[in-house]
N, C-alpha and C positions, 0 to 999 in steps of 0.2 A: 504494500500500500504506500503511496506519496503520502510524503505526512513534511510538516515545516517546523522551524525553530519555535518556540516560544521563548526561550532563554538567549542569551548570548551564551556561546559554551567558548569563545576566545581564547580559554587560557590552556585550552586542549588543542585547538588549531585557529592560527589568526581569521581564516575564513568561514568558521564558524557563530557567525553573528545571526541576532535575531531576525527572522523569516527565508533564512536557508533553507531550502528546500530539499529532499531525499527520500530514498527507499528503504523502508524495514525490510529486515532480509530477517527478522526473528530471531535466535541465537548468534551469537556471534563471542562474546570474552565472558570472562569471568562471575561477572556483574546478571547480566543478561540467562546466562547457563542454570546460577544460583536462585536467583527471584525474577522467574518472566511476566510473572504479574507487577514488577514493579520498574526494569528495564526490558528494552528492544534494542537490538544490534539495528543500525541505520547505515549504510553505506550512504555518504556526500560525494561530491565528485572528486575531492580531494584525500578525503580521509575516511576512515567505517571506527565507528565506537559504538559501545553499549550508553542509552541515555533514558533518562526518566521517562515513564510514557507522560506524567505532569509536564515536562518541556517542548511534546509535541502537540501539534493540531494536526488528525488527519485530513487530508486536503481528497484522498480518493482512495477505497478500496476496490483492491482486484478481485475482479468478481471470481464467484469460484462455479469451476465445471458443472453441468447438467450433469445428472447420474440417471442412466437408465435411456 
């Protein structure tokens, strides 16, 4: 899913400032692996961290497959 900054996370990467936009890819470090109800792995174009799902807005979920 596209989801965007609500935070500035800056001090993790200069170009992660507020309304950066990116993709949850779901698991991804530590943070994310431990409590996924509380972090998402996010690939930006720059960088992939695990970040609060509070810091993001999802902007679009990918719809999921027809079964059957």
């Amino acid at each position: 899913m596209q989801v965007r900054l609500k935070k500035s996370l800056a001090k993790y990467h200069p170009s992660l400032l507020i309304g950066t936009v990116g993709e949850s890819i779901g698991v991804h470090g530590k943070h994310s692996r431990e409590s996924p109800r509380i972090f998402v792995g996010v690939r930006f174009e720059q960088h992939t961290l695990d970040v609060l799902w509070t810091d993001l807005e999802i902007l679009r979920e990918t719809p999921r497959p027809k079964v059957g």
